[in-house]
One Martini backbone bead per residue (centre of mass of N, CA, C, O) as a GRO file, in nm:
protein
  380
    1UNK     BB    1   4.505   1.299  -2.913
    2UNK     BB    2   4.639   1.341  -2.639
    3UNK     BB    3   4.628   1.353  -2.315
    4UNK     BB    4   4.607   1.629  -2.191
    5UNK     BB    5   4.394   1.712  -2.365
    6UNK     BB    6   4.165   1.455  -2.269
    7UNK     BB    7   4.152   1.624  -1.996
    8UNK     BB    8   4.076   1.906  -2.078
    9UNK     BB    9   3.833   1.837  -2.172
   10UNK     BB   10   3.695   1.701  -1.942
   11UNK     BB   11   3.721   1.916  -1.741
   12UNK     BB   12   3.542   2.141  -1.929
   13UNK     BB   13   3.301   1.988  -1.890
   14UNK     BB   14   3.298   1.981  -1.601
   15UNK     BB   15   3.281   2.298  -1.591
   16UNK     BB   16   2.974   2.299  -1.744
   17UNK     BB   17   2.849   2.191  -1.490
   18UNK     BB   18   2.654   2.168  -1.242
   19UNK     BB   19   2.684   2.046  -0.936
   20UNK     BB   20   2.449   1.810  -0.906
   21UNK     BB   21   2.561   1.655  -1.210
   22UNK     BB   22   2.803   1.577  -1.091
   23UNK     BB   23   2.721   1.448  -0.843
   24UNK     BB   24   2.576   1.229  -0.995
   25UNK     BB   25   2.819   1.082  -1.159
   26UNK     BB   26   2.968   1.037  -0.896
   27UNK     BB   27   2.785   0.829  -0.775
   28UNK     BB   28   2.753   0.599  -1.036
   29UNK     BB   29   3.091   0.707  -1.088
   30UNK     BB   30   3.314   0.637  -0.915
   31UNK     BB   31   3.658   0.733  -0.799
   32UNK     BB   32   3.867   0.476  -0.806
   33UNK     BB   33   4.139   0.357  -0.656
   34UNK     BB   34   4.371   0.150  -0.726
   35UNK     BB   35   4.421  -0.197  -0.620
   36UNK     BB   36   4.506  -0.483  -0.522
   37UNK     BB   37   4.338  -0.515  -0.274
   38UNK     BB   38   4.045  -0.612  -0.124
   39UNK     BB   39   3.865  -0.527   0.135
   40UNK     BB   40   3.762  -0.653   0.411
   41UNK     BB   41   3.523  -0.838   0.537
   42UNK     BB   42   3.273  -0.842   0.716
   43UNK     BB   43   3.079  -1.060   0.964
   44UNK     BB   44   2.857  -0.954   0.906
   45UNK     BB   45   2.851  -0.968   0.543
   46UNK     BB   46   2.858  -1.251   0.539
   47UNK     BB   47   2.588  -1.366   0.693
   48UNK     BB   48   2.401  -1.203   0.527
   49UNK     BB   49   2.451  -1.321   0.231
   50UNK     BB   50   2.408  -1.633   0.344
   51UNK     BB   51   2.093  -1.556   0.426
   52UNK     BB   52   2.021  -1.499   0.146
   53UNK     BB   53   2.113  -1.714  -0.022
   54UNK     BB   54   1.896  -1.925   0.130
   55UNK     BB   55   1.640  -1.714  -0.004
   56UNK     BB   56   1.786  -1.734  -0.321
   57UNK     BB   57   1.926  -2.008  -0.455
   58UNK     BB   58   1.866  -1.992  -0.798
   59UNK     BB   59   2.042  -1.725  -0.797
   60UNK     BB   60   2.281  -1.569  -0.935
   61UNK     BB   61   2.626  -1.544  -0.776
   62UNK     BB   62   2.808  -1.242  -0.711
   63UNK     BB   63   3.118  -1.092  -0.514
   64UNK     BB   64   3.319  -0.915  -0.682
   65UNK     BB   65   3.160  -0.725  -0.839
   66UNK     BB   66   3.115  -0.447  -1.032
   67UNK     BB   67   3.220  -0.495  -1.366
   68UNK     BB   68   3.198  -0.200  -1.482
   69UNK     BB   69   3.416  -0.052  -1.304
   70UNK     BB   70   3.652  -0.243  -1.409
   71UNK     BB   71   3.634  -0.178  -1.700
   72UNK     BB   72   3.645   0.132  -1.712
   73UNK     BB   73   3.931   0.149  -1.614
   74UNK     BB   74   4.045  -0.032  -1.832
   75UNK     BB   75   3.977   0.178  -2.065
   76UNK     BB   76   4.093   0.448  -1.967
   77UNK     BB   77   4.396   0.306  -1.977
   78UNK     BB   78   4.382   0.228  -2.287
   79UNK     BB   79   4.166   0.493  -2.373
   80UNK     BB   80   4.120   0.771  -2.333
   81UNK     BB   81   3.973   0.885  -2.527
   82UNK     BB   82   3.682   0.807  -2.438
   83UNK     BB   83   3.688   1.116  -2.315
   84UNK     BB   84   3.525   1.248  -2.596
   85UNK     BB   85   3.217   1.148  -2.574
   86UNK     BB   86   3.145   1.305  -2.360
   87UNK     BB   87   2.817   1.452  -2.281
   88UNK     BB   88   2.578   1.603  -2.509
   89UNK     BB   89   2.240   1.588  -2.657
   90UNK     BB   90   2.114   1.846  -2.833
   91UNK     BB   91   1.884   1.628  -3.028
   92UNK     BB   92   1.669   1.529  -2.799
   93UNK     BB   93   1.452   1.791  -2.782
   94UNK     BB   94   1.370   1.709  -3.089
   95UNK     BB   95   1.253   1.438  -3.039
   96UNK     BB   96   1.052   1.468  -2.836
   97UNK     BB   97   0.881   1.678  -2.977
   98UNK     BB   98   0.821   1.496  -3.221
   99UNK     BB   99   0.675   1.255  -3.046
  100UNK     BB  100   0.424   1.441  -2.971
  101UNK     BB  101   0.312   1.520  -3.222
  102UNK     BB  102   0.252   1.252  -3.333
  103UNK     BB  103   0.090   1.152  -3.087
  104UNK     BB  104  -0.136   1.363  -3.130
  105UNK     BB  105  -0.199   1.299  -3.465
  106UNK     BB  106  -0.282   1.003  -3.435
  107UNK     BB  107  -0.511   1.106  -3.227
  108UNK     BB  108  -0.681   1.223  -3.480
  109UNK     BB  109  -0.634   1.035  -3.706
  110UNK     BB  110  -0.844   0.804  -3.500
  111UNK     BB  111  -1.112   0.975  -3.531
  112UNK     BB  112  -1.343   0.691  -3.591
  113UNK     BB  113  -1.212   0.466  -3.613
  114UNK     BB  114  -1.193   0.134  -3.636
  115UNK     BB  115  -1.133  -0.065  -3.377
  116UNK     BB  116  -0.915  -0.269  -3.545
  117UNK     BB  117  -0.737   0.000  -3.625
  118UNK     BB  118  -0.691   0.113  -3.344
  119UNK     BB  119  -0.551  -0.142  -3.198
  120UNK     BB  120  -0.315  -0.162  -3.433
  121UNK     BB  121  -0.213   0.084  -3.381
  122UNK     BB  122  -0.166   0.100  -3.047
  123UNK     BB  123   0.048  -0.110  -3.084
  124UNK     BB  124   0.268  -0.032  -3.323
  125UNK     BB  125   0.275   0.287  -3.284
  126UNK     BB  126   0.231   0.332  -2.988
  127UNK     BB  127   0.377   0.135  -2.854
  128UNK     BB  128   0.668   0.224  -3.033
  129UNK     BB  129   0.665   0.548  -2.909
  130UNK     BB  130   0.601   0.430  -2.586
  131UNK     BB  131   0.924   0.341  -2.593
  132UNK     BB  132   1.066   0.542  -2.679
  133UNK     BB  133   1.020   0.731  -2.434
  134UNK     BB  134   1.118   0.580  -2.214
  135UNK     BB  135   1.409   0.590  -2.324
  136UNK     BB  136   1.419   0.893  -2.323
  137UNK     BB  137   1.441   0.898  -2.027
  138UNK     BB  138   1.696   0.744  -1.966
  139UNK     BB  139   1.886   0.944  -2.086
  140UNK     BB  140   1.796   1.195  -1.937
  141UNK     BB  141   1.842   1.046  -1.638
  142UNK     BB  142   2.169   1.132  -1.702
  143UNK     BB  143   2.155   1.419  -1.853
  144UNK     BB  144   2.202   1.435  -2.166
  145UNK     BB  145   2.051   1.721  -2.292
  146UNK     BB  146   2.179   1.908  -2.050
  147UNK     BB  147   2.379   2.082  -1.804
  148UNK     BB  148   2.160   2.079  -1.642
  149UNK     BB  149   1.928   1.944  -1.436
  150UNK     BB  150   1.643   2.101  -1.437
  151UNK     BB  151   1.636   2.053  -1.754
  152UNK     BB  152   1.631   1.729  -1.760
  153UNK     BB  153   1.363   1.726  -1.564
  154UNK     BB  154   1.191   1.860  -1.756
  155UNK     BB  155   1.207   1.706  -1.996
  156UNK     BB  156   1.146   1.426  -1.870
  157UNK     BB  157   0.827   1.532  -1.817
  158UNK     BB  158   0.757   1.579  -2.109
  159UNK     BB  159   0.806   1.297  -2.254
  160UNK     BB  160   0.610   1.159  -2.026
  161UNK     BB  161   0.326   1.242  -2.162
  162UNK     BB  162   0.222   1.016  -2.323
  163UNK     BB  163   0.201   0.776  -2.180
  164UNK     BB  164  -0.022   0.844  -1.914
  165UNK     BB  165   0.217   0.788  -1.697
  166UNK     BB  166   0.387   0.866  -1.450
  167UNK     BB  167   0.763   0.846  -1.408
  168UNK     BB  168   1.028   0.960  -1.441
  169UNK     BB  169   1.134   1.057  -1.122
  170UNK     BB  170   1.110   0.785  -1.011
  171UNK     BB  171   1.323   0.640  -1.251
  172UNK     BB  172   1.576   0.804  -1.155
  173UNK     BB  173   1.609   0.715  -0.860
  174UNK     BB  174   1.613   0.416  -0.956
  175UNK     BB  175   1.865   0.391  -1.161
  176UNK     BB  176   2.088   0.509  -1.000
  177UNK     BB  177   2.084   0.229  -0.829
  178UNK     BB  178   2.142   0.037  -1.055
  179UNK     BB  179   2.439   0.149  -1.132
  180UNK     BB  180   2.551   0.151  -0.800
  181UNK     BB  181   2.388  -0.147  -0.747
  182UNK     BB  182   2.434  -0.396  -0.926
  183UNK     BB  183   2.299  -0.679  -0.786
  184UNK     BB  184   2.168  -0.571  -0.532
  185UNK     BB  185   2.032  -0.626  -0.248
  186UNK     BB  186   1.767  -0.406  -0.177
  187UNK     BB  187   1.843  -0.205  -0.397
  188UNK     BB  188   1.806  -0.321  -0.700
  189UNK     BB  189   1.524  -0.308  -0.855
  190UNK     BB  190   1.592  -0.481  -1.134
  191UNK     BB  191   1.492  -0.758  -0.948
  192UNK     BB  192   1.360  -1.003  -0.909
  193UNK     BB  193   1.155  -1.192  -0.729
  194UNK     BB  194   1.105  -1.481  -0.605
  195UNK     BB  195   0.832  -1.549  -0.693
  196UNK     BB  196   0.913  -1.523  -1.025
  197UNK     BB  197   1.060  -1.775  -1.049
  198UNK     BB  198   0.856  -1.990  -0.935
  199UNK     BB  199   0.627  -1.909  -1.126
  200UNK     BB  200   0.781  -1.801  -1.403
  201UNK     BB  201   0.850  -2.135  -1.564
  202UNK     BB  202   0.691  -2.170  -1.802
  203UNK     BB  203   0.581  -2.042  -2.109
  204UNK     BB  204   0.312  -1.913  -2.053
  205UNK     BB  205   0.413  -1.749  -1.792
  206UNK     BB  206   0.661  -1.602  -1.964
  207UNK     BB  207   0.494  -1.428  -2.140
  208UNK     BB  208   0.327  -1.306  -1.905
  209UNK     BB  209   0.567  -1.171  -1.788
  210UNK     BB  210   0.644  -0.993  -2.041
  211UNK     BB  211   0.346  -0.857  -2.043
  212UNK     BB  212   0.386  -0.755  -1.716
  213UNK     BB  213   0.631  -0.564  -1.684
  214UNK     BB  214   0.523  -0.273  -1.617
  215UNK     BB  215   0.426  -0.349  -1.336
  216UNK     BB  216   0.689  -0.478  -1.226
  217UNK     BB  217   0.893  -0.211  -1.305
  218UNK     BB  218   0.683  -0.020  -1.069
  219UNK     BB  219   0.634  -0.241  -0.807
  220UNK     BB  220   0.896  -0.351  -0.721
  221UNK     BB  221   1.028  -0.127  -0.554
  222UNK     BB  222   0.796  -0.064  -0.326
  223UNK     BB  223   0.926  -0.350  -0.197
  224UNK     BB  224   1.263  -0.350  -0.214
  225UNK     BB  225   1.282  -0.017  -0.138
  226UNK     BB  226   1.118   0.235  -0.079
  227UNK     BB  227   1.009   0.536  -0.130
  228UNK     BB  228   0.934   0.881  -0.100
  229UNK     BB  229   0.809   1.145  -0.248
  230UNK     BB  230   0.873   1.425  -0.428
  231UNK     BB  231   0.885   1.700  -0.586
  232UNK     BB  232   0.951   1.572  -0.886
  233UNK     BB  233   0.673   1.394  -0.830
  234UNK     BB  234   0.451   1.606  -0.826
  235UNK     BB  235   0.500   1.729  -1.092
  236UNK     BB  236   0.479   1.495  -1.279
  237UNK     BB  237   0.198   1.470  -1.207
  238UNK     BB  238   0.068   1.776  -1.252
  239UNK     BB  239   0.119   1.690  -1.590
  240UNK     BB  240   0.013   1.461  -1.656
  241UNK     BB  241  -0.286   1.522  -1.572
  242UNK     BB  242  -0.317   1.790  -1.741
  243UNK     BB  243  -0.283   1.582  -2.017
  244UNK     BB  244  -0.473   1.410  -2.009
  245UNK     BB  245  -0.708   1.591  -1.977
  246UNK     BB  246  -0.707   1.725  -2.262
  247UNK     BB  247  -0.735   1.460  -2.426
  248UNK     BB  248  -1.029   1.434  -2.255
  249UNK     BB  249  -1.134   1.664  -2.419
  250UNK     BB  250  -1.026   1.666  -2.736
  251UNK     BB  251  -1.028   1.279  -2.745
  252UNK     BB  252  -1.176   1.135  -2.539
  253UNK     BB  253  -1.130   0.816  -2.433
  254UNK     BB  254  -0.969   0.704  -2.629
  255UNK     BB  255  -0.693   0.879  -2.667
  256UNK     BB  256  -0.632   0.799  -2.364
  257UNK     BB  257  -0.660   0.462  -2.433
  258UNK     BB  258  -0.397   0.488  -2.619
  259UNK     BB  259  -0.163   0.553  -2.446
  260UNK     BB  260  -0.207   0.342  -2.219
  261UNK     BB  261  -0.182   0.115  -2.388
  262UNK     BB  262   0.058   0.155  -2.562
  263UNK     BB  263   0.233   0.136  -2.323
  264UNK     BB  264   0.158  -0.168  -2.205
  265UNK     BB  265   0.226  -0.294  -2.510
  266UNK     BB  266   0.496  -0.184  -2.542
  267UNK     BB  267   0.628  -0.317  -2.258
  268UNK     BB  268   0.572  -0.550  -2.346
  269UNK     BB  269   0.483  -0.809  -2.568
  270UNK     BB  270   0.728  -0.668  -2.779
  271UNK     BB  271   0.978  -0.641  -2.957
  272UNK     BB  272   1.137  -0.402  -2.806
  273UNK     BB  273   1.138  -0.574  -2.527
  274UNK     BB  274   1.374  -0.750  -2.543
  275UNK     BB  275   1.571  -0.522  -2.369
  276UNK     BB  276   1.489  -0.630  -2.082
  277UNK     BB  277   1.656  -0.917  -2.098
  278UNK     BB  278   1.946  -0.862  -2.281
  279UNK     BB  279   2.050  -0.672  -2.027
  280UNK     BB  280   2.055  -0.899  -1.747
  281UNK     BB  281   2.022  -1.203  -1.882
  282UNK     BB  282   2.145  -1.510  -1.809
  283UNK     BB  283   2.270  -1.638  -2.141
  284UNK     BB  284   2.542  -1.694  -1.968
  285UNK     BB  285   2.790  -1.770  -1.836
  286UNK     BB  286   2.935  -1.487  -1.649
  287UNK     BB  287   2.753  -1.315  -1.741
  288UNK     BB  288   2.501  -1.029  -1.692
  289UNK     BB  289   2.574  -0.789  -1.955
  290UNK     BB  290   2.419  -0.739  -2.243
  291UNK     BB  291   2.402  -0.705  -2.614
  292UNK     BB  292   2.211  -0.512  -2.911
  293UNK     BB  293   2.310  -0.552  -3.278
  294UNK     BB  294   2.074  -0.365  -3.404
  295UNK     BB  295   1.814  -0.189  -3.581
  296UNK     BB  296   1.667  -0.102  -3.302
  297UNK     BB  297   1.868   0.133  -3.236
  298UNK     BB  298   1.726   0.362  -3.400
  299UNK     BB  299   1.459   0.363  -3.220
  300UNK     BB  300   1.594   0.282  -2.905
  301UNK     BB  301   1.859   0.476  -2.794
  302UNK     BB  302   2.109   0.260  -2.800
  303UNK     BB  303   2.014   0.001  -2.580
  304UNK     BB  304   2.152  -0.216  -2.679
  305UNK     BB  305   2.465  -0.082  -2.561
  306UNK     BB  306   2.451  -0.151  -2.249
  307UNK     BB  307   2.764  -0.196  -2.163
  308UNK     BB  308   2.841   0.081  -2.231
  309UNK     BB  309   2.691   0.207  -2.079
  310UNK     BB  310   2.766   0.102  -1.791
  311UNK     BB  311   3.037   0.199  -1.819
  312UNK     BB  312   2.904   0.460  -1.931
  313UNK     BB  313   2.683   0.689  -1.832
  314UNK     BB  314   2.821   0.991  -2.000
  315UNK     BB  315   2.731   0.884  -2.292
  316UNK     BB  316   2.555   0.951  -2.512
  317UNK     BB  317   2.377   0.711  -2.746
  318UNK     BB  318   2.532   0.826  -3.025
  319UNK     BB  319   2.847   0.721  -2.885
  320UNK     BB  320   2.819   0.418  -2.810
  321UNK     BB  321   2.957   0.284  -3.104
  322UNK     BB  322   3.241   0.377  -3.025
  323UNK     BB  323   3.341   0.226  -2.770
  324UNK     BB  324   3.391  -0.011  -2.958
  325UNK     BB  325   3.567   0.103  -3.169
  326UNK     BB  326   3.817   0.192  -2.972
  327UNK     BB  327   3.770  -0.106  -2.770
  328UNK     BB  328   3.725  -0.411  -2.923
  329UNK     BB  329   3.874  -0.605  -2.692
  330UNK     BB  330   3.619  -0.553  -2.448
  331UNK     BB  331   3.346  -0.634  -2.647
  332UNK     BB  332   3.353  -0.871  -2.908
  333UNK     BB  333   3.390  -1.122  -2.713
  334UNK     BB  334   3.098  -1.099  -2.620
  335UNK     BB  335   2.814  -1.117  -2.582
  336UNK     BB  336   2.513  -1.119  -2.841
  337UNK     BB  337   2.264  -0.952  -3.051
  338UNK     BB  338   2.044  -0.925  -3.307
  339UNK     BB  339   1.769  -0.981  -3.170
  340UNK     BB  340   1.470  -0.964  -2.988
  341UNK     BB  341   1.325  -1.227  -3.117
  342UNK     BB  342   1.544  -1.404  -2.953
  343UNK     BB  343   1.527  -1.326  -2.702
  344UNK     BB  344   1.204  -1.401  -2.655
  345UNK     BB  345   1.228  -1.672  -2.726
  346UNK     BB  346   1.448  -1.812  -2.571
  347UNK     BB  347   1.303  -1.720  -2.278
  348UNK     BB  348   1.037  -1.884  -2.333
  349UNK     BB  349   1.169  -2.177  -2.460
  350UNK     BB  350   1.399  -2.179  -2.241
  351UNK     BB  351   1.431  -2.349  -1.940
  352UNK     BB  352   1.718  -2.208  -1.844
  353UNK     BB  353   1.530  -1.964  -1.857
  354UNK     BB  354   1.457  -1.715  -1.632
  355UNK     BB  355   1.396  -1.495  -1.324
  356UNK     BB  356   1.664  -1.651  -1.225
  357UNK     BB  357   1.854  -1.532  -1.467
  358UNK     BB  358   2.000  -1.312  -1.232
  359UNK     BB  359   2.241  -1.124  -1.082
  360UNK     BB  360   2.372  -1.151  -0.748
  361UNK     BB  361   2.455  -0.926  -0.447
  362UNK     BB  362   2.638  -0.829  -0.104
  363UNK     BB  363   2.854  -0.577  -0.048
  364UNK     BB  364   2.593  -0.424   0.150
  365UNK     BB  365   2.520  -0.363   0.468
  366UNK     BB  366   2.193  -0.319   0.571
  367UNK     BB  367   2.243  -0.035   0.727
  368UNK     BB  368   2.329   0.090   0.478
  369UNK     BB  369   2.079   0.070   0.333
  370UNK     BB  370   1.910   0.209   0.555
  371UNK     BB  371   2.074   0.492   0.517
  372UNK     BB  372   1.984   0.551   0.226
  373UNK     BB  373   1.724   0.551   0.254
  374UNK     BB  374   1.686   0.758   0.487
  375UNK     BB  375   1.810   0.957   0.247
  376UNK     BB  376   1.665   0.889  -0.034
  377UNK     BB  377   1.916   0.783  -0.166
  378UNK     BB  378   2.122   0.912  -0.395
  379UNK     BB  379   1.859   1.089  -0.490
  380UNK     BB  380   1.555   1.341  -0.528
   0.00000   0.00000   0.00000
């Protein structure tokens, strides 16, 4: 395909988006002209940085940006073709359709199984099937199901429901400042707090802290971030209690007890949870974002792909194996896992990796920082 052919493509494809969608594309993905030189910094911006800088030693710093957009505009430069990948992936809905049946079904067929029965399914078949719905949060939360918002915000309130606890609206709003403000600190949500690094430091301690991922992962914004409820998380809160409450109508506290226990272990101390660490734990120096290709990535909406995804976030993850392969000098000789529990091993009994060992940075002054959230945010 030609390249005016790969750009009208692309146009074509945001043109039949609605405005909201381009919008959030634009925040996480911004079109950045490309420069010679970086502007220079203000003598706030340095100071505070100093300041941070000094209040949490331990952790990787690095100020030159975030290297996803760097390569981003470097793939896009040498491979256009990547804009043919762009788009929705419109198997998602029928997939989330299947995981709420199979999960509603499997608590029908353990009533009255005996505890020993119910607990192993709860951990292997529950844990695993609602990391895959987390997953599938994750996917929609950038719109890829549907090419309107609120078609994927509503799909996303509904396969948040096997989980037992409301979570997607919140969510996508702290994702997308994952995404346009990775390793900043007081915005990027998922960087440890400096409490994390000092306390999970032995074995048996960094096992418990990702045992406790789920929490830390709820609860670690609302310190570092904090945000209002918007309208669609009460939303989301009014679906969540109405499915619970339905379960614990006709499938009783085991039931209720059987999907929240599931997100909890499935999201702790699990196989799948590899991808947790996997995914911006410094494993060798110089990197912040890892991939992992394997065979879980069949079960895990090719989370795997971390890379890729951070470099295109509107790239659907179907598609996502894709760009290593249009690309392969780009991405190949980075590092990367096959095994997540060797991601597991690695991090609980290597003493050189904790949660200190994850990249922040400063490039956004303090102002800047009360300004967004004064706005609710990157969205609402």
């Amino acid at each position: 395909m030609a390249r005016g052919e790969q750009s009208s493509t692309l146009l074509k494809s945001r043109s039949e988006l609605d405005v909201q969608h381009v919008m959030e594309l634009t925040a996480i993905e911004p079109d950045r002209p490309e420069s010679k030189s970086a502007p220079a910094e203000s003598p706030t911006l340095l100071r505070e940085r100093e300041e941070k800088m000094k209040e949490e030693p331990k952790f990787h710093w690095d100020h030159s940006g975030n290297p996803h957009d760097r390569r981003r505009a470097e793939v896009l430069k040498a491979h256009p073709e990547v804009k043919t990948l762009f788009g929705i992936d419109r198997m998602t809905k029928y997939k989330v359709a299947a995981t709420i049946f199979f999960q509603v079904f499997s608590i029908h067929l353990l009533k009255g199984a005996p505890w020993y029965t119910w607990a192993f399914c709860c951990y292997t078949i529950c844990g695993l099937i609602n990391h895959m719905v987390s997953l599938s949060l994750h996917e929609i939360s950038h719109n890829l199901a549907f090419k309107k918002v609120w078609h994927n915000r509503l799909l996303g309130i509904i396969s948040n429901l096997t989980m037992g606890i409301p979570a997607f609206s919140s969510f996508k709003r702290y994702h997308m400042e994952h995404h346009r403000y990775q390793g900043e600190v007081g915005v990027d949500p998922d960087l440890p707090l400096n409490f994390e690094g000092w306390f999970f430091s032995t074995p048996a301690k960094k096992a418990l802290w990702v045992f406790l991922q789920p929490a830390f992962y709820g609860l670690r914004p609302m310190i570092t971030n904090p945000k209002p409820p918007g309208k669609w998380e009460f939303i989301n809160i009014s679906f969540a209690l109405t499915f619970d409450g339905a379960i614990l109508y006709f499938f009783g506290l085991p039931g209720i007890l059987y999907l929240l226990l599931g997100t909890l272990l499935g999201l702790g101390l699990h196989p799948m949870s590899g991808h947790f660490l996997s995914e911006h734990m410094v494993m060798c120096e110089g990197q912040e974002t890892f991939c992992y290709y394997g065979p879980l990535n069949w079960l895990g909406y090719n989370v795997g792909y971390h890379i890729e995804h951070h470099d295109f976030a509107y790239i659907p993850v179907k598609n996502l194996p894709q760009v290593r392969v249009m690309a392969p000098e780009y991405y190949d000789t980075l590092g990367h896992y096959h095994s997540f529990l060797k991601v597991l091993y690695d991090f609980i009994f290597d003493e050189k990796l904790s949660p200190y060992s994850r990249t922040k940075r400063v490039l956004v002054e303090n102002s800047e920082i009360k300004d967004l959230r004064a706005r609710g945010g990157l969205i609402k």
